[in-house]
C-alpha positions, 0 to 999 in steps of 0.5 A: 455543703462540707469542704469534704463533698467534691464540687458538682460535675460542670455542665456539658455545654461548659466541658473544656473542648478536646483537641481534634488532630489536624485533617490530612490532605488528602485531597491534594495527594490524589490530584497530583498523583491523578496529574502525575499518571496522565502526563505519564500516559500522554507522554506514551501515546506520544511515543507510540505515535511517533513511532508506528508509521502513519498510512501517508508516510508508508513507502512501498518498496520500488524493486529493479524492475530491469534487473528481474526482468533481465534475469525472467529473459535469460531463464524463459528466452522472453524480452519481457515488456517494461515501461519506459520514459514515464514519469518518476511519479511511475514506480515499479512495485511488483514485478515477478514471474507468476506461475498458477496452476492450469496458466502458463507462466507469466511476466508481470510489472505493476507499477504504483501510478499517479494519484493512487492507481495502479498499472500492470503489463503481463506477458506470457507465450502464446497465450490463450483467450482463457489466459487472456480471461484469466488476466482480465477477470471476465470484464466486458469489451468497451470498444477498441483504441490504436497506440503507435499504430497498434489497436488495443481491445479495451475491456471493462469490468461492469462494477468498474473497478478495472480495465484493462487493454489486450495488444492486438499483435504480440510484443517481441513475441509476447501476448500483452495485457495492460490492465489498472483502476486508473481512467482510460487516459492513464491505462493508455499512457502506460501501455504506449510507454511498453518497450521489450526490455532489450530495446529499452534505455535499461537494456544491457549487453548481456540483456536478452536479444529480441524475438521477432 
């Protein structure tokens, strides 16, 4: 072979190697970007938890039980009926005068009750054995029982989720219901601590003067 001829092309396998750039982390961006966004979300739900009210902290709103029925008194020359001497565990959460079509007006105090019952009284005047029906939703009579000397026909509704108590005579002439989803014992404790709001410990001078 001349000096003039180029050397032969080296084999392949003997080719110099060519440089290769460096892998990029890739895999190291996502994960921290991935752990970024869930502390992010954490973090949120975190906020949202401790911002909307959770169902054991909700407080119902305890209204003046005294004060409307004072005012019920003076508009209808009632002295509407309202618990007296229970427990604070017994709290005032309802309480207005109701108007409904073909019933007459009716005075009502429901009261939130120990263990997660509920209590009401309603009075009307002169009310009728509908009315009465109205108030007790049709339940079934169960018997009688006597508060303060009293009697008190007791009613029960047959899938047992109420019951209720109707005042034999009228309260500072009032017709008196009492009705709950509490047991007997409780329904009665209520209905015994009933007091006309004139001969309560509420009751001010310029209150409502009693009916007889």
């Amino acid at each position: 072979m001349s000096d003039s001829q180029s050397p032969s092309a080296a084999p392949a396998d003997e080719q110099p190697p060519t440089e290769q750039a460096a892998p990029r982390r890739r895999g190291m961006g996502s994960a921290r970007s991935m752990i970024i966004s869930m502390v992010l979300v954490v973090l949120a739900v975190l906020a949202w938890w401790a911002w909307v009210p959770r169902a054991d902290q909700t407080q119902h709103t305890v209204v003046d039980v005294a004060g409307i029925a004072r005012e019920v008194g003076l508009s209808k020359h009632w002295d509407p009926a309202i618990a007296a001497g229970l427990p604070k565990s017994w709290q005032p959460v309802n309480v207005s005068l109701v108007s409904t079509d073909n019933q007459p007006d009716t005075w009502q105090a429901g009261y939130d009750a120990p263990g997660g019952s509920y209590a009401r009284v309603v009075q009307t005047e002169n009310g009728s054995p509908d009315w009465v029906r109205a108030q007790t939703d049709k339940s079934e009579a169960a018997g009688t029982v006597t508060l303060d000397g009293v009697q008190w026909k007791k009613l029960s509704r047959p899938d047992g989720g109420e019951r209720a108590l109707v005042r034999s005579k009228d309260l500072a002439g009032l017709s008196t219901v009492v009705s709950g989803t509490g047991d007997w014992s409780q329904l009665q404790k209520f209905a015994a601590s009933l007091r006309p709001l004139s001969k309560s410990r509420l009751a001010k001078p310029t209150g409502t003067a009693p009916r007889s």
